[in-house]
N, C-alpha and C positions, 0 to 999 in steps of 0.2 A: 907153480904159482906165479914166477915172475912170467911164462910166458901169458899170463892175461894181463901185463902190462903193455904187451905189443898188440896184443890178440883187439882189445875194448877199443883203442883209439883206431886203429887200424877198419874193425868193423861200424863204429862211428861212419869213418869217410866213405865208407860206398855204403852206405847208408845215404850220407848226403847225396852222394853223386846221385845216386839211384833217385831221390825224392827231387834234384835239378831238373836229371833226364826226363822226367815225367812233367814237370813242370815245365820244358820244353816244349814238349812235345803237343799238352795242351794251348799252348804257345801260340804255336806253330799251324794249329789246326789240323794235325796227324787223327784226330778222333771225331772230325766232322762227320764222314760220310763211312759207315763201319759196313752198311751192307751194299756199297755198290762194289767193293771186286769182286763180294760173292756174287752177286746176278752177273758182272761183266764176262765171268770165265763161261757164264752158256753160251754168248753169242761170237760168232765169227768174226776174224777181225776185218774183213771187208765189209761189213752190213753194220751199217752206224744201229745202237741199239732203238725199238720201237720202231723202225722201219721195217717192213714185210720185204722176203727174199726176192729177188727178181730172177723166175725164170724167162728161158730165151722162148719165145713164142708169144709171151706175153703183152701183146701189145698197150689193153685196157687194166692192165694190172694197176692196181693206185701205189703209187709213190711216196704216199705217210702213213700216218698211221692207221691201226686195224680201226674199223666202223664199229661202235660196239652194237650189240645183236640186243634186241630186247627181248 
């Protein structure tokens, strides 16, 4: 029984911390943009993303982005 004298305040404080770090973290802007690492990990890290790959031969290849097709 006296260890829930250490145990409640103890759980209290990272409680707080925990409800800080979050509150940091909204902060901070960590929650802006949640789906761009997932799409970043498809593309290669030499071809900025929305840019078409540039093969070698390609002289008329376009340089932005895809045309969209109707």
């Amino acid at each position: 029984m006296s260890i829930l004298y250490l145990l409640i305040p103890l759980s209290l404080i990272l409680l707080g911390l925990a409800v800080w770090a979050f509150f940091w973290a909204v902060r901070h802007d960590q929650f802006e943009d949640l789906e761009g690492p997932a799409h970043r990990i498809l593309f290669d890290d030499d071809d900025p993303p929305g840019e078409a790959p540039r093969r070698h031969g390609d002289a008329d290849a376009p340089t932005g982005k895809h045309d969209k097709e109707a």
